[in-house]
C-alpha positions as CSV (number, residue, x, y, z in Angstrom):
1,X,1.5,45.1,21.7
2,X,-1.5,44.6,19.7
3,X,0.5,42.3,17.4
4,X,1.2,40.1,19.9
5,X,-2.0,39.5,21.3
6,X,-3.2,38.4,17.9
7,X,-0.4,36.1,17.8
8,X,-1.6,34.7,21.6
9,X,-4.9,34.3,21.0
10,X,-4.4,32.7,17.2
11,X,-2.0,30.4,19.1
12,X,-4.8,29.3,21.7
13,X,-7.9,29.5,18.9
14,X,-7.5,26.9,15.9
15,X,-9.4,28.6,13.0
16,X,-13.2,27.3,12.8
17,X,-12.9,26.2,9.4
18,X,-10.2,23.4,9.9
19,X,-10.4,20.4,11.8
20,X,-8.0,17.6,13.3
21,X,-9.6,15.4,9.9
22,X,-9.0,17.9,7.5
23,X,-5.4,17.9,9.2
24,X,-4.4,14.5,8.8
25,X,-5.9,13.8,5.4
26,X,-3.5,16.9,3.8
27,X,-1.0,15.6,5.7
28,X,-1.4,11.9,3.8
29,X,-1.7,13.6,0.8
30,X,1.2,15.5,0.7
31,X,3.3,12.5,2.3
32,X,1.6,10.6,-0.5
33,X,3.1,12.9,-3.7
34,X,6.3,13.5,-2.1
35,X,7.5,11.4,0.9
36,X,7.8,11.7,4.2
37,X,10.5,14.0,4.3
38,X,8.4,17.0,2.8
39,X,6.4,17.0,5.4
40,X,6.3,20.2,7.7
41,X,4.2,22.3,9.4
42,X,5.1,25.3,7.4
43,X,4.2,22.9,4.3
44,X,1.2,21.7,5.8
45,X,-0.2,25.2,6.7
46,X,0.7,26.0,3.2
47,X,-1.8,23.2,2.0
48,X,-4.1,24.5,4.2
49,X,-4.1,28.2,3.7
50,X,-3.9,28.2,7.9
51,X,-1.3,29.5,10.3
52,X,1.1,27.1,11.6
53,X,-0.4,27.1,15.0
54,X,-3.9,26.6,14.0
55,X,-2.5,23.3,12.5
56,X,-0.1,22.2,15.8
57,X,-3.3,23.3,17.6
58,X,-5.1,20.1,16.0
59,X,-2.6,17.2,16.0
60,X,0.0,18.7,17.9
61,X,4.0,18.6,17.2
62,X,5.1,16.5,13.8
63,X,6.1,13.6,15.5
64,X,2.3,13.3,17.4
65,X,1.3,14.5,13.1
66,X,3.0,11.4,12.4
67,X,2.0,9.0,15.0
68,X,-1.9,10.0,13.6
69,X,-1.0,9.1,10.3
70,X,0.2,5.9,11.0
71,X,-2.8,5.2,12.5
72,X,-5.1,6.1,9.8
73,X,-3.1,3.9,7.4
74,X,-3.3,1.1,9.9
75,X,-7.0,1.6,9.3
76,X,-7.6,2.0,5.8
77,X,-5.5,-1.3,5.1
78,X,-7.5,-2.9,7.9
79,X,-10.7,-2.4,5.7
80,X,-10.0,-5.1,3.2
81,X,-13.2,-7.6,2.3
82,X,-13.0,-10.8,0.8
83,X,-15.2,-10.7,-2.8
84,X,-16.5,-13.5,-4.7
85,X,-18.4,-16.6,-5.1
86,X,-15.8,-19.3,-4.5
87,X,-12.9,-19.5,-2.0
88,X,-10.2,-19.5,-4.5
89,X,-12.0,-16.3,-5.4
90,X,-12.1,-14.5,-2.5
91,X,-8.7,-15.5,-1.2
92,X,-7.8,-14.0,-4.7
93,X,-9.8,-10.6,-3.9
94,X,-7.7,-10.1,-0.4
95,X,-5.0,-10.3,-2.6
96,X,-5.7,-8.1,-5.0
97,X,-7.2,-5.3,-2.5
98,X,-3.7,-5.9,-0.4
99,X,-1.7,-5.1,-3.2
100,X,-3.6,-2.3,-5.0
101,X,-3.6,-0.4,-0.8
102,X,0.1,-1.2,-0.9
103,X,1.1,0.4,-4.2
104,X,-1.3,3.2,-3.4
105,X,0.2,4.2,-0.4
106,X,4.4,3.7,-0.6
107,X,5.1,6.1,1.7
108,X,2.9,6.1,4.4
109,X,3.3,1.9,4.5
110,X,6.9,3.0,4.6
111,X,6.5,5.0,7.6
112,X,4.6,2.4,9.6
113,X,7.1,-0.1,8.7
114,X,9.8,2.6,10.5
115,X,7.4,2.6,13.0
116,X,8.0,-1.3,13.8
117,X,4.3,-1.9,12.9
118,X,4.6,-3.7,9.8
119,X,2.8,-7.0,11.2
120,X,0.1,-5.2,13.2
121,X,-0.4,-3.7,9.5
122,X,-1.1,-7.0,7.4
123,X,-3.0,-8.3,10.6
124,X,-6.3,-7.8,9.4
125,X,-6.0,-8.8,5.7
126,X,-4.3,-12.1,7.4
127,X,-7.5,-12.3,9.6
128,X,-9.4,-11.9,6.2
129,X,-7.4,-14.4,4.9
130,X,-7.5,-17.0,8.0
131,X,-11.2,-16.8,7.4
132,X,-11.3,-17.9,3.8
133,X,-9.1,-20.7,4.3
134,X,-10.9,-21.6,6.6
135,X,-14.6,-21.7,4.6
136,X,-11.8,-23.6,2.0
137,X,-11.4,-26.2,4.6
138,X,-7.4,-25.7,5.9
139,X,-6.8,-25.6,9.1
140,X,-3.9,-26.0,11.2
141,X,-0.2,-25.5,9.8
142,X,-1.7,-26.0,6.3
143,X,-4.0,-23.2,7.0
144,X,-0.8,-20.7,8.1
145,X,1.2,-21.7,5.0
146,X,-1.7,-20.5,2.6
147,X,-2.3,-17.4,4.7
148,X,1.6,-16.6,4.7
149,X,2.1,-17.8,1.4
150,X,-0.7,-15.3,-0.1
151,X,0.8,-12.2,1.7
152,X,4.4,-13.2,1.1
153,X,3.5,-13.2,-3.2
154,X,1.6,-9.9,-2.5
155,X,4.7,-8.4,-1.0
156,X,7.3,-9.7,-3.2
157,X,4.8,-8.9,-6.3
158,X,4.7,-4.8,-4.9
159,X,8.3,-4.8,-4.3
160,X,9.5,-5.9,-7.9
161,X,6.5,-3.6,-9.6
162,X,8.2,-0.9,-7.4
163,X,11.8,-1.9,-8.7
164,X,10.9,-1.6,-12.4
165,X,9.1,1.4,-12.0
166,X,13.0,2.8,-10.9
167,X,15.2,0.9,-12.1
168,X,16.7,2.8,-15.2
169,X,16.6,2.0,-18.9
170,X,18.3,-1.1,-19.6
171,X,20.7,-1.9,-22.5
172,X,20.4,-4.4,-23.9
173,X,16.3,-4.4,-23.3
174,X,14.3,-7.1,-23.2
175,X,13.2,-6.7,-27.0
176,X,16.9,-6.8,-28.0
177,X,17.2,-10.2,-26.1
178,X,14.7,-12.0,-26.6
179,X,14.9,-13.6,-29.8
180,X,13.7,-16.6,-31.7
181,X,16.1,-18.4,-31.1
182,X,16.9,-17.4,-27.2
183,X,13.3,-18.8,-26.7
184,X,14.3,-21.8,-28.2
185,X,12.5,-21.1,-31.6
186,X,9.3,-20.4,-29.9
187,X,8.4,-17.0,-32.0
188,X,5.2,-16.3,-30.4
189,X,7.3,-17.0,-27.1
190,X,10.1,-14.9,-27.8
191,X,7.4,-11.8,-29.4
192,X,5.8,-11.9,-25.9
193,X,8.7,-11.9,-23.6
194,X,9.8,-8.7,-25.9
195,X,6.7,-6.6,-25.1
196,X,6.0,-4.8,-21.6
197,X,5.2,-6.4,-18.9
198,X,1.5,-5.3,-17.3
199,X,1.5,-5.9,-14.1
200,X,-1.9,-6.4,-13.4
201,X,-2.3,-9.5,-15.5
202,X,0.7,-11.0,-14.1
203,X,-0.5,-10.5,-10.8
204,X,-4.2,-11.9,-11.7
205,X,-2.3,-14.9,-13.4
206,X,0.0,-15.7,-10.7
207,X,-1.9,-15.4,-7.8
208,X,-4.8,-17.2,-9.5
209,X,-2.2,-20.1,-9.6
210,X,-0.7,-19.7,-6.6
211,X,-4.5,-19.6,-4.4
212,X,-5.5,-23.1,-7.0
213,X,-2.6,-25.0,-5.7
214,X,-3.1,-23.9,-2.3
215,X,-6.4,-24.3,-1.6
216,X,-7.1,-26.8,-4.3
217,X,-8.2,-27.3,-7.7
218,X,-11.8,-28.1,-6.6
219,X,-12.3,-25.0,-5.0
């Protein structure tokens, strides 16, 4: 008898220690090193070091869990802030905060995409965004093709970092292929296209490219 009281009043008593916070953030972390999927109550007690009831006591049943996270990534990626002196430069900042909170996050943007919240999701960098092109002077249609254009290259750049990060090791590689005189004698050419790719100039050389002819070279 005395065993199941315990159990009654640990089921109506969360521990003092934990709160609905402290929950949620192990919750993202352990969605964040290993999906979605391996994410349970028992597992999330066993972050914890709490009973399983102490933690459905705080957010309630996995699906309410997962509802909560959702909304915390809503509002993390709703924190983005143009930086920068020039328009081209902060319209190049929203970009690169938008991407780094994409790659950052995989699963949990995965799970509000599931969710059918993907465009309530890029709403505020767009909003951002509308705001810069706007100081740029765009507005109108013109205005909504830089805006869409910007988040479309941000997506597309995250989704093809993503694909080489799994794709597996290809044969021939790029170092076999790219020769002298498959880059039309261009050595130097040929030497570059050979080496790694690092993503993060790419991305800083394309989108610098992309925001010039959009907004304009005088900006």
């Amino acid at each position: 008898m005395k065993g199941k009281e315990t159990e009654r009043v640990e089921a109506r008593s969360p521990r003092p220690h934990l709160d609905r916070e402290q929950v949620i953030e192990a919750a993202a972390r352990l969605v964040k090193r290993h999906g979605p999927e391996a994410l349970t109550m028992r597992a999330l007690a066993a972050e914890l070091g709490a009973a399983v009831t102490s933690i459905y006591w705080h957010v309630g049943n996995r699906e309410s869990l997962l509802d909560a996270l959702v909304e915390r990534t809503l509002a993390d990626l709703g924190e983005i802030r143009a930086t920068g002196r020039t328009p081209a430069q902060r319209v190049a900042a929203v970009a690169r905060a938008l991407r780094h909170q994409l790659l950052d996050h995989p699963h949990l943007v995965a799970m509000v995409h599931e969710r059918g919240l993907t465009e309530r999701m890029f709403l505020p960098a767009q909003r951002t965004l509308v705001h810069e092109v706007h100081r740029a002077g765009l507005r109108g249609a013109r205005a909504a093709e830089a805006v869409r254009a910007v988040q479309v290259h941000v997506v597309g750049h995250v989704l093809v970092e993503r694909y080489r990060e799994r794709a597996p090791e290809q044969h021939p590689g790029e170092e076999e292929l790219w020769t002298a005189r498959a880059a039309e004698e261009d050595g130097a050419l040929a030497r570059a296209l050979a080496g790694p790719v690092d993503p993060e100039t790419l991305f800083a050389t394309s989108v610098r490219a992309l925001v010039t002819g959009l907004l304009g070279p005088a900006t």
